[in-house]
C-alpha beads as a LAMMPS data file, in Angstrom:
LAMMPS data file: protein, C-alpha beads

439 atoms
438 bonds

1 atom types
1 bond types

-500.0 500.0 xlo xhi
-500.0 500.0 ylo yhi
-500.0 500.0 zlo zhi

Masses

1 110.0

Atoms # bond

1 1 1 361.581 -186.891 399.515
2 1 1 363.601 -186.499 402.729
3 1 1 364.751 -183.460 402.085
4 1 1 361.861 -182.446 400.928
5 1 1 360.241 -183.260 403.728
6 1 1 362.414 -181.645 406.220
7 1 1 362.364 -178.525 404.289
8 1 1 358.766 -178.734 404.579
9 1 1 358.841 -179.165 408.486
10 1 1 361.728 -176.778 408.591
11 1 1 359.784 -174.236 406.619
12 1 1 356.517 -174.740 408.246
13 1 1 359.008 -174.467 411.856
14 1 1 360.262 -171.060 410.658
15 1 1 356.472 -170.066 409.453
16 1 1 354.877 -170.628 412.346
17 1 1 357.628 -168.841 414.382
18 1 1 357.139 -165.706 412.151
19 1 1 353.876 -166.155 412.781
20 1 1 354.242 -165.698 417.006
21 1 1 357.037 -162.899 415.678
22 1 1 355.028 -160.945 414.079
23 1 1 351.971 -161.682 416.512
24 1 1 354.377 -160.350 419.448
25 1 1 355.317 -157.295 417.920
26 1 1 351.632 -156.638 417.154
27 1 1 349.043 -156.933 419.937
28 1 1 351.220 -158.823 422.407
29 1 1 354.164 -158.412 424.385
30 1 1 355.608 -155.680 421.671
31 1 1 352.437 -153.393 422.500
32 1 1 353.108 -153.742 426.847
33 1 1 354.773 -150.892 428.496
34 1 1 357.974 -153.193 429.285
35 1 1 358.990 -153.154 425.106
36 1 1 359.506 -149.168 425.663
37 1 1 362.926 -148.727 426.003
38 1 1 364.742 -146.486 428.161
39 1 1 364.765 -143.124 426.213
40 1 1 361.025 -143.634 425.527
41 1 1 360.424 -144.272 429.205
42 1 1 362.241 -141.263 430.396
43 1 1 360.525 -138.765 428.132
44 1 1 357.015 -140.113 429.111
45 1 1 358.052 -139.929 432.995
46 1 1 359.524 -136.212 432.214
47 1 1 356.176 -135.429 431.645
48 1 1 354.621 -136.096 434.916
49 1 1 354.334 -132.718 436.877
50 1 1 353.331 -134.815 440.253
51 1 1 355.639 -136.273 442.734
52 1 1 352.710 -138.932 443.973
53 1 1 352.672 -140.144 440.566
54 1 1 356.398 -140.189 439.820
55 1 1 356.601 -142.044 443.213
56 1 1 353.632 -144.611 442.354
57 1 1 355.581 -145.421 438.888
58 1 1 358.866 -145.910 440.389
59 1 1 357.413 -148.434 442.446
60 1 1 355.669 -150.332 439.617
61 1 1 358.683 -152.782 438.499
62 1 1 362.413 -152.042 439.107
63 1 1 363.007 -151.270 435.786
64 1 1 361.110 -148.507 436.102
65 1 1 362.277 -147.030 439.062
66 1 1 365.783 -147.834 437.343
67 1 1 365.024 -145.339 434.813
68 1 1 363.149 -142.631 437.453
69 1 1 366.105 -143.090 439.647
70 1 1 369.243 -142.801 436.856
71 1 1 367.374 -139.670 435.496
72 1 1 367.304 -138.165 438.908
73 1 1 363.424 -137.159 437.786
74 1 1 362.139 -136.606 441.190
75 1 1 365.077 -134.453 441.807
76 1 1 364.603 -132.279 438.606
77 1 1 360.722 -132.475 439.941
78 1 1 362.159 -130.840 443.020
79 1 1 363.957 -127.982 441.423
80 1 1 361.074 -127.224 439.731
81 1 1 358.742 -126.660 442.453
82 1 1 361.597 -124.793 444.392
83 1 1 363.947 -123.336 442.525
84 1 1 365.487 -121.806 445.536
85 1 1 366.620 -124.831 446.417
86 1 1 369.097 -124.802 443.811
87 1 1 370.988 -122.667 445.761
88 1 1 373.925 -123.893 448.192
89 1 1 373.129 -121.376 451.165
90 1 1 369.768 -123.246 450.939
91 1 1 368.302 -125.550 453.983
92 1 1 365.537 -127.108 452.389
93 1 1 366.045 -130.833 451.736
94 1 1 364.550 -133.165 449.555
95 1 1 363.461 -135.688 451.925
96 1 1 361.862 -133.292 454.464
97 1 1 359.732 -131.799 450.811
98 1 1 358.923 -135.315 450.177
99 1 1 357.606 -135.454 453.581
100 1 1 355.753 -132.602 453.732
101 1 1 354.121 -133.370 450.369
102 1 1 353.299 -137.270 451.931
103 1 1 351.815 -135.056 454.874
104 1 1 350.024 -132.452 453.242
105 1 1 348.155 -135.225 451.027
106 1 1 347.196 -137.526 454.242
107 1 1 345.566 -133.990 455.700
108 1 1 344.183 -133.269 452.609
109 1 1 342.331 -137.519 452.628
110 1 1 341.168 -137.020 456.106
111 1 1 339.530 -133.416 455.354
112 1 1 337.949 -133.890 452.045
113 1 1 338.703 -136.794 450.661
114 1 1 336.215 -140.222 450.151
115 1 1 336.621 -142.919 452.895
116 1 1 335.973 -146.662 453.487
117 1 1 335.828 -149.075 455.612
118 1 1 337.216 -152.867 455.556
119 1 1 336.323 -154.993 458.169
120 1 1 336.906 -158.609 459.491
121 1 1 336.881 -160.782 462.395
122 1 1 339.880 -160.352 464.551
123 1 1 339.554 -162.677 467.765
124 1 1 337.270 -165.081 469.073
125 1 1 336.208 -162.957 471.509
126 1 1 336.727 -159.276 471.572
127 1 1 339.272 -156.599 471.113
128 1 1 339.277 -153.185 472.823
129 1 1 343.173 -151.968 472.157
130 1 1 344.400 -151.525 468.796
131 1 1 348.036 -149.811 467.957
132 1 1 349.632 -149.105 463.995
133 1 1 353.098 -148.350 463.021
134 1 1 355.066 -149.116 459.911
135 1 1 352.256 -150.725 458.041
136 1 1 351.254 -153.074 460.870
137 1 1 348.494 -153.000 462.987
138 1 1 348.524 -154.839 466.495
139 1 1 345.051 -155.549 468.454
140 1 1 344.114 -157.611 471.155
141 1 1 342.912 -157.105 474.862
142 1 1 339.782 -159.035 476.229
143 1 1 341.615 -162.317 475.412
144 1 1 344.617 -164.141 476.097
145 1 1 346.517 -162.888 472.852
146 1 1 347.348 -160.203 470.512
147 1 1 347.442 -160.481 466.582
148 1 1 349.530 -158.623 464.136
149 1 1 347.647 -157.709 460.926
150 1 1 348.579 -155.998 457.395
151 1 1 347.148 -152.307 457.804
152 1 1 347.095 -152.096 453.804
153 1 1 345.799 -155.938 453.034
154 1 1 344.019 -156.750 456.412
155 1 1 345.890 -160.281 456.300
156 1 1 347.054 -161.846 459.444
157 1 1 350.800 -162.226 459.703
158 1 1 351.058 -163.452 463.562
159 1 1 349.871 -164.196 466.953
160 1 1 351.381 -163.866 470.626
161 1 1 349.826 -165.509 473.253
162 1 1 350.235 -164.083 477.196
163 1 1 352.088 -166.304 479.382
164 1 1 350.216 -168.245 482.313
165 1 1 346.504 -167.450 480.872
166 1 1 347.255 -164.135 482.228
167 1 1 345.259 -161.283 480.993
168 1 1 346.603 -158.724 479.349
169 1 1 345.549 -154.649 479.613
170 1 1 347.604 -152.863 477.846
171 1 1 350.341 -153.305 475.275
172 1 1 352.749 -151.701 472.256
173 1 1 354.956 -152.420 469.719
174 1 1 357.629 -151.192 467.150
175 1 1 359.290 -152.878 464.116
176 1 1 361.469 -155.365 466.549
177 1 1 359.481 -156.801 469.529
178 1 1 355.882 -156.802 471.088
179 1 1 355.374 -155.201 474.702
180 1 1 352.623 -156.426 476.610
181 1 1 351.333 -155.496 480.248
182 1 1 348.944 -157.390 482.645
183 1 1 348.183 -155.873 485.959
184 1 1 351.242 -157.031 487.356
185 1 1 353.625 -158.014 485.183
186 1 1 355.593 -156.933 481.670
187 1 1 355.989 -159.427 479.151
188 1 1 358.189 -158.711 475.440
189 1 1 358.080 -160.643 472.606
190 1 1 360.029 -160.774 469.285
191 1 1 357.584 -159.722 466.517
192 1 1 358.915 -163.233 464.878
193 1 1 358.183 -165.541 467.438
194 1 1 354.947 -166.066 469.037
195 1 1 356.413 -167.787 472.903
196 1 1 357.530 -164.398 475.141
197 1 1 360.778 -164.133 475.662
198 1 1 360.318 -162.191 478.858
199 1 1 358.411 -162.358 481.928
200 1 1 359.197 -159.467 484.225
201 1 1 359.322 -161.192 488.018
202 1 1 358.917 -159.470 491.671
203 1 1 356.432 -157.025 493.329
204 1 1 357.751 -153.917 491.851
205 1 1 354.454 -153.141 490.841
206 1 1 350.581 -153.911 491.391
207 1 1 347.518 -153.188 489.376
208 1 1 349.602 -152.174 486.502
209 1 1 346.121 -150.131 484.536
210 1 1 348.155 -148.564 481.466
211 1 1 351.698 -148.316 479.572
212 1 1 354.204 -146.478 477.571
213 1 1 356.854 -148.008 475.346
214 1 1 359.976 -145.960 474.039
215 1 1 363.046 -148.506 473.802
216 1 1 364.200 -149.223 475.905
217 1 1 362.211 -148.367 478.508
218 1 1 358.183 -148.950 479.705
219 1 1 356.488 -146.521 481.388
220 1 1 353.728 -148.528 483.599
221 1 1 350.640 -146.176 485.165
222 1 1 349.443 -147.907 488.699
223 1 1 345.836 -147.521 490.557
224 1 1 347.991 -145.953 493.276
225 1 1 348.496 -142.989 490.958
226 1 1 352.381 -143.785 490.928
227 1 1 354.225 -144.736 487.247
228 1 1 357.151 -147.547 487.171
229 1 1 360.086 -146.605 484.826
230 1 1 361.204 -150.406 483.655
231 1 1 364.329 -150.464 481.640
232 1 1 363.934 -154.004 479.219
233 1 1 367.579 -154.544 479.111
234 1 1 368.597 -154.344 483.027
235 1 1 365.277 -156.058 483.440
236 1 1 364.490 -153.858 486.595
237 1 1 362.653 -151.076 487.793
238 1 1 364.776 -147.928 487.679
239 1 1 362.539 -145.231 488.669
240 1 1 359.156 -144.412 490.410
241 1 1 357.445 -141.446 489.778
242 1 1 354.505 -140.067 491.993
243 1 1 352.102 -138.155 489.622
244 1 1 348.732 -138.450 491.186
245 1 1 346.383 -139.355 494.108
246 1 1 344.230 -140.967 492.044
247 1 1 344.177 -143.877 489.517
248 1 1 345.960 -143.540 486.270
249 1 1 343.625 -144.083 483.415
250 1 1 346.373 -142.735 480.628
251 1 1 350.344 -142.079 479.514
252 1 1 352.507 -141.226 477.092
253 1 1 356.251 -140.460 476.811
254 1 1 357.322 -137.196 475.101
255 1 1 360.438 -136.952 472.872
256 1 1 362.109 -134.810 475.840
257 1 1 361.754 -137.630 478.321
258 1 1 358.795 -136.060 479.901
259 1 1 356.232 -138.538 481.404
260 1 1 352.575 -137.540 481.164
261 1 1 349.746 -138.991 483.238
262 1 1 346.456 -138.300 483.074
263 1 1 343.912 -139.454 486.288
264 1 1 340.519 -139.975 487.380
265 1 1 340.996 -136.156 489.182
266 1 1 340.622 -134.555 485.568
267 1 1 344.327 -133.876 485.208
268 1 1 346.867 -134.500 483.479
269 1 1 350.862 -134.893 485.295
270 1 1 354.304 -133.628 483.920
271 1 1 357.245 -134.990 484.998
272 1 1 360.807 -135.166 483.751
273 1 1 362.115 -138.615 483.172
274 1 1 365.631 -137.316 483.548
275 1 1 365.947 -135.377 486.779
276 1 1 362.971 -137.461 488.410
277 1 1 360.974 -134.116 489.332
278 1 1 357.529 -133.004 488.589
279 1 1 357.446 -130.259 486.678
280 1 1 353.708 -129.191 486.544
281 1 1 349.837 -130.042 485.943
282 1 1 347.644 -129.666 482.681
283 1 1 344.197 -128.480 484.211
284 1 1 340.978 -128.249 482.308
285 1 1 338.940 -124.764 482.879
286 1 1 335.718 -127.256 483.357
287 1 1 334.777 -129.028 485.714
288 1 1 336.974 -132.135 486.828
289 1 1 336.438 -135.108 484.850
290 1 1 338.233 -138.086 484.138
291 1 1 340.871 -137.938 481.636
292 1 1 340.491 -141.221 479.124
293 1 1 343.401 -140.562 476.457
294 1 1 346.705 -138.385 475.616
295 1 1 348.470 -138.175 472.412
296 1 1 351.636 -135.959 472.050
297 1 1 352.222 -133.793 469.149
298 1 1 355.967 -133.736 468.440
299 1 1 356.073 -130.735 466.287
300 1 1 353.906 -128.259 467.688
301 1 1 354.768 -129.609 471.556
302 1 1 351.081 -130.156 472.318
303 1 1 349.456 -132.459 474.491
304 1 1 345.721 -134.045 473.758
305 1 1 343.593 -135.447 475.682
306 1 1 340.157 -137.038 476.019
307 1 1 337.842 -136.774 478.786
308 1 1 334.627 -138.627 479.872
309 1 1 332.525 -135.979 479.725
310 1 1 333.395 -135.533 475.675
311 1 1 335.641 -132.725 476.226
312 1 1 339.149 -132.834 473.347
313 1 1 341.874 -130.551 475.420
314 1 1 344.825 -128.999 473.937
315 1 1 347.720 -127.557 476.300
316 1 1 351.082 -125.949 474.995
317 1 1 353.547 -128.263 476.957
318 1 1 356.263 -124.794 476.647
319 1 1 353.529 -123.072 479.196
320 1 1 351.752 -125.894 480.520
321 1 1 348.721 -123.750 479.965
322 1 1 345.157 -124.670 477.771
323 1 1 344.960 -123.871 474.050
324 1 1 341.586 -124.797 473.826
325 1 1 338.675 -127.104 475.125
326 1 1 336.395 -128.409 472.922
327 1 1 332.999 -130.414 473.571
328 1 1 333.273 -132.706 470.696
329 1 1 331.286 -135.770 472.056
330 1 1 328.305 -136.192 474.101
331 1 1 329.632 -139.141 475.899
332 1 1 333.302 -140.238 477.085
333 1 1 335.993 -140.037 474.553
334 1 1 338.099 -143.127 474.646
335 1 1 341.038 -142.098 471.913
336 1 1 342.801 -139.867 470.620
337 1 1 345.764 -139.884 467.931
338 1 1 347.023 -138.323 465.149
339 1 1 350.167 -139.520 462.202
340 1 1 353.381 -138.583 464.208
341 1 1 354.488 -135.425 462.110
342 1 1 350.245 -134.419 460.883
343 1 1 350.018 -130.750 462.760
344 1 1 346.200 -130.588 460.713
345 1 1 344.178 -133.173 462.258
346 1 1 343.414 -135.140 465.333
347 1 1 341.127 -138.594 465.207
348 1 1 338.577 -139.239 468.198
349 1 1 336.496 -141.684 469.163
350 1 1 334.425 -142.531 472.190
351 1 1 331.553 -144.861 473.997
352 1 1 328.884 -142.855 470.958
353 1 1 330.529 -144.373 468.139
354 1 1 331.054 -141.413 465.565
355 1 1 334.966 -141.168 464.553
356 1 1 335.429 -137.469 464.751
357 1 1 338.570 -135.668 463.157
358 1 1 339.047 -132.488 463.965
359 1 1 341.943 -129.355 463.805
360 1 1 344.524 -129.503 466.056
361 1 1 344.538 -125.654 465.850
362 1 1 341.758 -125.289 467.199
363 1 1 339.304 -128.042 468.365
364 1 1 337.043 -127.001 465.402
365 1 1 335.096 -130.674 464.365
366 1 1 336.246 -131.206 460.778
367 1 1 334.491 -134.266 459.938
368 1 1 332.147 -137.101 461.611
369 1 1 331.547 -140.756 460.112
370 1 1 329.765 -143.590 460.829
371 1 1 329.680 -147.119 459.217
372 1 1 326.351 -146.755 457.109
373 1 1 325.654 -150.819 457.305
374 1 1 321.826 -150.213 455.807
375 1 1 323.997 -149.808 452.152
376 1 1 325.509 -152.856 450.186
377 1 1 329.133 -153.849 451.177
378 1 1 331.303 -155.713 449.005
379 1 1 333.502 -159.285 450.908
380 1 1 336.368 -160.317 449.744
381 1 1 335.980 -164.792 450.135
382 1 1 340.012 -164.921 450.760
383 1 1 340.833 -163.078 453.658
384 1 1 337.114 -162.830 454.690
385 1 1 337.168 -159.250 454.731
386 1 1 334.055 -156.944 454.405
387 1 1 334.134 -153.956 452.257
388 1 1 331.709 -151.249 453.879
389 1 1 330.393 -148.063 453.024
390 1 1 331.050 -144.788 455.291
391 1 1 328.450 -141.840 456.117
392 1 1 329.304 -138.761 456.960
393 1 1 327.259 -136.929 459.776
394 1 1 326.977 -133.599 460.449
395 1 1 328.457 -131.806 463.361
396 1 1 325.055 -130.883 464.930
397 1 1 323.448 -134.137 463.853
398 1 1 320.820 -135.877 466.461
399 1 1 322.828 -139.069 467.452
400 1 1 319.823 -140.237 469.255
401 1 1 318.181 -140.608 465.728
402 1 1 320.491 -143.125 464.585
403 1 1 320.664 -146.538 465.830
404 1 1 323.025 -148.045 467.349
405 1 1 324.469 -150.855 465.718
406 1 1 325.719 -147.785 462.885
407 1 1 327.861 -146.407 465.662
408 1 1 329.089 -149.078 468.066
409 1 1 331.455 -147.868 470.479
410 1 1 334.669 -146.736 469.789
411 1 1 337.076 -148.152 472.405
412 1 1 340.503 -147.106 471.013
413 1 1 342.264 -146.116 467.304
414 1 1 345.253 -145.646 466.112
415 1 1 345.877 -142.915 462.529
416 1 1 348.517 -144.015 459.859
417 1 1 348.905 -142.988 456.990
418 1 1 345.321 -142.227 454.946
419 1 1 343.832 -144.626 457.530
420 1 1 342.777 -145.041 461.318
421 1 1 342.538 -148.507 462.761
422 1 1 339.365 -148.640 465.345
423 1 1 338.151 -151.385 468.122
424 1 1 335.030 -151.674 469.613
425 1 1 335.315 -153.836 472.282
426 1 1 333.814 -156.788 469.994
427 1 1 335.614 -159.063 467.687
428 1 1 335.740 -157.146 464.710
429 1 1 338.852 -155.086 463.972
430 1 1 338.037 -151.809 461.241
431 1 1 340.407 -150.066 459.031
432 1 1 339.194 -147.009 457.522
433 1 1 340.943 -146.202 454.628
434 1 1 340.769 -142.167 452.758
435 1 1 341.995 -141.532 449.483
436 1 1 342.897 -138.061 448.101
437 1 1 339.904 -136.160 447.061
438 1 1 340.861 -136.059 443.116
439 1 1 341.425 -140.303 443.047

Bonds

1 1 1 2
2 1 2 3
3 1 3 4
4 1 4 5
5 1 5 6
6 1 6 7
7 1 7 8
8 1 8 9
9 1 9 10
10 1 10 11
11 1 11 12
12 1 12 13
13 1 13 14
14 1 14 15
15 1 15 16
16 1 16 17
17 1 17 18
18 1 18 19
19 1 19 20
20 1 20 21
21 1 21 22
22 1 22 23
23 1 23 24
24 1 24 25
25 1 25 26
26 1 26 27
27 1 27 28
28 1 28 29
29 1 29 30
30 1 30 31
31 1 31 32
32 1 32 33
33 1 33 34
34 1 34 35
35 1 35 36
36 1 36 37
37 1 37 38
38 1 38 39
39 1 39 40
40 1 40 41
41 1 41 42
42 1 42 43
43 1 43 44
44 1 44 45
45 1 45 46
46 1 46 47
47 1 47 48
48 1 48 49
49 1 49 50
50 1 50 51
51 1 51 52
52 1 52 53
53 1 53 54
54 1 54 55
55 1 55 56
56 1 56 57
57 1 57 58
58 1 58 59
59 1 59 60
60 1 60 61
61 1 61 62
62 1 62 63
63 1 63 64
64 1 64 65
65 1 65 66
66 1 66 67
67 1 67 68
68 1 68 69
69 1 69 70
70 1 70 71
71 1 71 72
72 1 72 73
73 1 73 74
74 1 74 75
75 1 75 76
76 1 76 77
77 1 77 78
78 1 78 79
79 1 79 80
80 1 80 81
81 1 81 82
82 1 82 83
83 1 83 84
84 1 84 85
85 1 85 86
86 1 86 87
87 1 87 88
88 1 88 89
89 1 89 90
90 1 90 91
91 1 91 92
92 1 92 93
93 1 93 94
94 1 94 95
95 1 95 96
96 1 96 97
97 1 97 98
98 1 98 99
99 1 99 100
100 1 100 101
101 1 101 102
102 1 102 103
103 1 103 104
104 1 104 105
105 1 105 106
106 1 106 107
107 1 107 108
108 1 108 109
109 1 109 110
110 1 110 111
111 1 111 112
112 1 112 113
113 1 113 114
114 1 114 115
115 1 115 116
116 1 116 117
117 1 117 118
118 1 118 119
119 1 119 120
120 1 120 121
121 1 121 122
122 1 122 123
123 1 123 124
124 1 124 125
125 1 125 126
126 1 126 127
127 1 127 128
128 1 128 129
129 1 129 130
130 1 130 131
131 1 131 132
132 1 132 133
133 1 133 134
134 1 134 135
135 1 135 136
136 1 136 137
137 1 137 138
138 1 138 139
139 1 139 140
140 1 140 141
141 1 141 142
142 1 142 143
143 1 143 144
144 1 144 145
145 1 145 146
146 1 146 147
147 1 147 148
148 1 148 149
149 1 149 150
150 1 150 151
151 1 151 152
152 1 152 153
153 1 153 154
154 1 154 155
155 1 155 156
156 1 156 157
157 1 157 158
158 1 158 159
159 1 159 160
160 1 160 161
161 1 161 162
162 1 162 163
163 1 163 164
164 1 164 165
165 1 165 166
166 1 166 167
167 1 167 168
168 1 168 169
169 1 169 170
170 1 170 171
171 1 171 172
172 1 172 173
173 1 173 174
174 1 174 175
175 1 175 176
176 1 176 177
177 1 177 178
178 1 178 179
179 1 179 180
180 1 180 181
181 1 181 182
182 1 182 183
183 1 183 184
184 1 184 185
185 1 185 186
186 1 186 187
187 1 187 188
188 1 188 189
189 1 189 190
190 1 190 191
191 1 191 192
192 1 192 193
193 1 193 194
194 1 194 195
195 1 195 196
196 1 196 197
197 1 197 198
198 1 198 199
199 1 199 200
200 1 200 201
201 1 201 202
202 1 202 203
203 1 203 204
204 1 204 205
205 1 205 206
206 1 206 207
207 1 207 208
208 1 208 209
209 1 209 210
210 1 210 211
211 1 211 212
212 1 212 213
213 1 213 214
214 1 214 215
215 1 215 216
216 1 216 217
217 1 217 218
218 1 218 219
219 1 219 220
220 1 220 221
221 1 221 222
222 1 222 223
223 1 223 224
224 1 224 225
225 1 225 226
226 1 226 227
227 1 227 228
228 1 228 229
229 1 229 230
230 1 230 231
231 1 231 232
232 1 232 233
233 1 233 234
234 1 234 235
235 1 235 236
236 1 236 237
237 1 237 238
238 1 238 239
239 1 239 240
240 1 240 241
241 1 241 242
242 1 242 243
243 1 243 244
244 1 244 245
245 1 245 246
246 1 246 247
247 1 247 248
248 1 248 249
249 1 249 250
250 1 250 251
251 1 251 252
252 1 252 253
253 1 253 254
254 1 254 255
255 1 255 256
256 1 256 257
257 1 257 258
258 1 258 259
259 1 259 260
260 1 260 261
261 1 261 262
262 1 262 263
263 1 263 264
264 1 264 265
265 1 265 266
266 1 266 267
267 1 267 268
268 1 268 269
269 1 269 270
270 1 270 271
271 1 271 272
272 1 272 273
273 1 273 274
274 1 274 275
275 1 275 276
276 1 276 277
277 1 277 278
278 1 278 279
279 1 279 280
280 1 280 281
281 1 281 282
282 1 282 283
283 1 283 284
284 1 284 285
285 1 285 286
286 1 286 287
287 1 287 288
288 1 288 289
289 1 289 290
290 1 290 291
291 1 291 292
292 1 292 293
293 1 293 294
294 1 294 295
295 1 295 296
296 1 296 297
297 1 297 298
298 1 298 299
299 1 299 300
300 1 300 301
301 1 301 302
302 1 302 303
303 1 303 304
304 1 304 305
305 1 305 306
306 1 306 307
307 1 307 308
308 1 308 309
309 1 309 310
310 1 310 311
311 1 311 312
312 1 312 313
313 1 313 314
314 1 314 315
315 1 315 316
316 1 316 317
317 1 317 318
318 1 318 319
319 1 319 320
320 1 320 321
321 1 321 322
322 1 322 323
323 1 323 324
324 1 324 325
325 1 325 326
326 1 326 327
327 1 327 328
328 1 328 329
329 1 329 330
330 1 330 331
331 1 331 332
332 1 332 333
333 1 333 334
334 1 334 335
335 1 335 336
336 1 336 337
337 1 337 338
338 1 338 339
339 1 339 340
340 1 340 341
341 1 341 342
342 1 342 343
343 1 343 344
344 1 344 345
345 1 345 346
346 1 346 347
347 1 347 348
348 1 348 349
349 1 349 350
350 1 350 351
351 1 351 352
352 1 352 353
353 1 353 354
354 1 354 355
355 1 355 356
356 1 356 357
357 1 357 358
358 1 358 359
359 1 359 360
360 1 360 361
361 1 361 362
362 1 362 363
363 1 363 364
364 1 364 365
365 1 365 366
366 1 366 367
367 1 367 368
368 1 368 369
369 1 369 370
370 1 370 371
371 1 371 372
372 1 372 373
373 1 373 374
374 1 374 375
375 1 375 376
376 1 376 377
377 1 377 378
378 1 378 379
379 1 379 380
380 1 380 381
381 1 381 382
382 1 382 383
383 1 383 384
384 1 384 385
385 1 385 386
386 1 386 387
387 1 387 388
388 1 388 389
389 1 389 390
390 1 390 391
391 1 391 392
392 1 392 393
393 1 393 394
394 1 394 395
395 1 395 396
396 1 396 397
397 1 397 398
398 1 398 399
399 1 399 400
400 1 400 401
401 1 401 402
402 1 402 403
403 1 403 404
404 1 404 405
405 1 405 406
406 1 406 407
407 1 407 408
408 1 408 409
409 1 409 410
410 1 410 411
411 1 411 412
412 1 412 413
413 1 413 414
414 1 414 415
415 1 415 416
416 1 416 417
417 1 417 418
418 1 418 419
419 1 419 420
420 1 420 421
421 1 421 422
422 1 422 423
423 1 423 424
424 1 424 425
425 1 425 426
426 1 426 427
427 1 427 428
428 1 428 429
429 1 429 430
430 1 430 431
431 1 431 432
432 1 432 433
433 1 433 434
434 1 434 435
435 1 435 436
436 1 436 437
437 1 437 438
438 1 438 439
């Protein structure tokens, strides 16, 4: 009866284990992609004739990208699209295709593609700076602190508060440490700890207005139209450029070293970090207004700017002379910016609240949107982050016939990849987010 009995148990053990066997290989785990083995895998991948789709299943699991990799798929992809390349005289390289495909579909978003907008409160108070790199964005400015967000989840990964309740007015950042400016004084932080490491000390310079950060050095524009060169790791002042008369309302440092400044005189300053000398002026044809903004175009050496009269300049930084000067806004533009490497489209936003792209080629107004708040939004309870629905508006639309609160002001953004961070000088930060026009 023992036996019998165990036989029973052992046979009802070995049953019921067929049983999940033969369940497994049926609807289960046996029917999931991960039960394909490696052969299969590759000849289903083989078959994809986009790179943006090769890339997004390589980065699924690593077995996956195992198999993308081992194949050399992407390569093969490659070959196919340019069979020149093939050749050994030839000077086209993968990674600089990869990155003009990545480039070519983040132009391609921002000019036809859908958009929307995610939303969520950012500081107690306000915000009116906001900066993005590597998949982080960095805002702050009307309080004591700055906070470092997730540009692709919205979470909150970290806060750094300014030493001495001091008030900060400018600031930057890159993937190792946080550079803040009050009116007189530089502060650094590491992106891990929230305390500041640094504290610059000393009257080298006064009413500090704006800044520049390329490691290891800070550019710092002054109301007494002069900019402070401070190198971080001598902790001192090693230069002092006069660019204007006038207060500086905007920088930015070139990849040649070149220091540009931009005044309340309606011009924008030139001057060569290296040799200390002023090498020339960017004038507008118009009338003199202030100049808000600059951005700097690496690959087409181009200089934008913003004005408060709503006027988006281009100059040719080989000639120093205009491009072309486009009315875009009614009102004063606050920012502009474009993805370092994007030669299609420039983002700009001002006090009317419209975020404008438009061509870099030629000041041409590609697209206008506006938060359309009257539709339903979607809010996601975790991170307390509203979903919200985007307008468009056409060029020659009648701002005065839509309200306000659609279009508060835009007081700075910052473009990444298929998105542009904006502030408006409340305490909401926005991330609006474009997907190709085919998704």
């Amino acid at each position: 009866m023992e036996a019998s009995s165990s036989r029973g148990r052992g046979g009802s053990g070995s049953g019921s284990a067929g049983v999940k066997r033969r369940r497994g290989n049926g609807a289960g785990v046996g029917a999931t992609a991960q039960a394909l083995n490696d052969d299969t895998l590759r000849s289903v991948f083989s078959r994809l004739d986009d790179h943006f789709d090769l890339a997004r299943c390589s980065a699924v699991c690593n077995s996956w990208n195992r198999v993308i990799d081992t194949a050399h798929l992407m390569r093969d992809l490659y070959y196919k699209r340019n069979p020149q390349a093939r050749s050994s005289r030839s000077n086209i390289s993968i990674k600089s295709y990869f990155k003009e495909l990545a480039l070519d579909e983040h132009a391609l978003s921002f000019s036809r593609g859908p958009s929307e907008v995610y939303q969520w409160i950012g500081h107690p108070n306000r915000a009116t700076i906001c900066r993005m790199k590597s998949g982080s964005i960095l805002t702050g400015v009307g309080d004591k602190f700055l906070r470092l967000w997730s540009a692709e989840s919205c979470k909150y990964m970290n806060e750094y508060n300014a030493p001495n309740n001091k008030v900060l007015v400018d600031f930057d950042f890159d993937e190792n440490k946080i550079v803040g400016l009050t009116s007189s004084q530089l502060c650094i932080w590491r992106r891990s700890e929230p305390r500041s490491i640094f504290q610059s000390h000393g009257a080298s310079f006064n009413h500090g207005l704006c800044m520049s950060y390329a490691d290891p050095e800070v550019v710092i524009g002054c109301d007494d139209g002069r900019a402070f060169v401070y190198d971080m790791y001598s902790r001192s002042c090693s230069s002092i450029f006069r660019l204007h008369s006038s207060p500086l309302t905007c920088l930015t440092i070139t990849d040649d070293q070149f220091i540009a400044a931009g005044s309340t005189f309606g011009n924008v300053a030139i001057a060569d970090q290296t040799s200390g000398q002023k090498l020339g002026v960017l004038k507008s044809t118009f009338a003199p207004t202030a100049m808000r903004c600059l951005s700097f175009s690496t690959s087409g050496q181009l200089m934008f700017a913003g004005s408060s009269a709503g006027y988006a300049h281009c100059w040719d930084l080989r000639t120093l002379r205009p491009l072309w000067e486009k009315r875009v806004s009614p009102n004063v533009i606050y920012a502009t910016h474009h993805l370092p490497g994007d030669t299609a489209t420039l983002a700009v936003g001002g006090i009317d609240g419209v975020l404008r792209l438009i061509c870099q080629r030629t000041g041409e107004i590609i697209r206008s949107f506006i938060v359309d708040a009257d539709r339903p939004a979607e809010s996601s309870s975790r991170q307390q982050v509203e979903k919200k629905l985007v307008r468009q508006v056409a060029p020659d639309a009648r701002l005065d016939n839509i309200p306000t609160r659609l279009r508060p002001q835009i007081t700075c953004l910052s473009v990444g990849m298929k998105k542009i961070v904006t502030t408006h000088g409340e305490n909401y930060v926005r991330v609006w987010k474009f997907r190709p026009e085919s998704s």
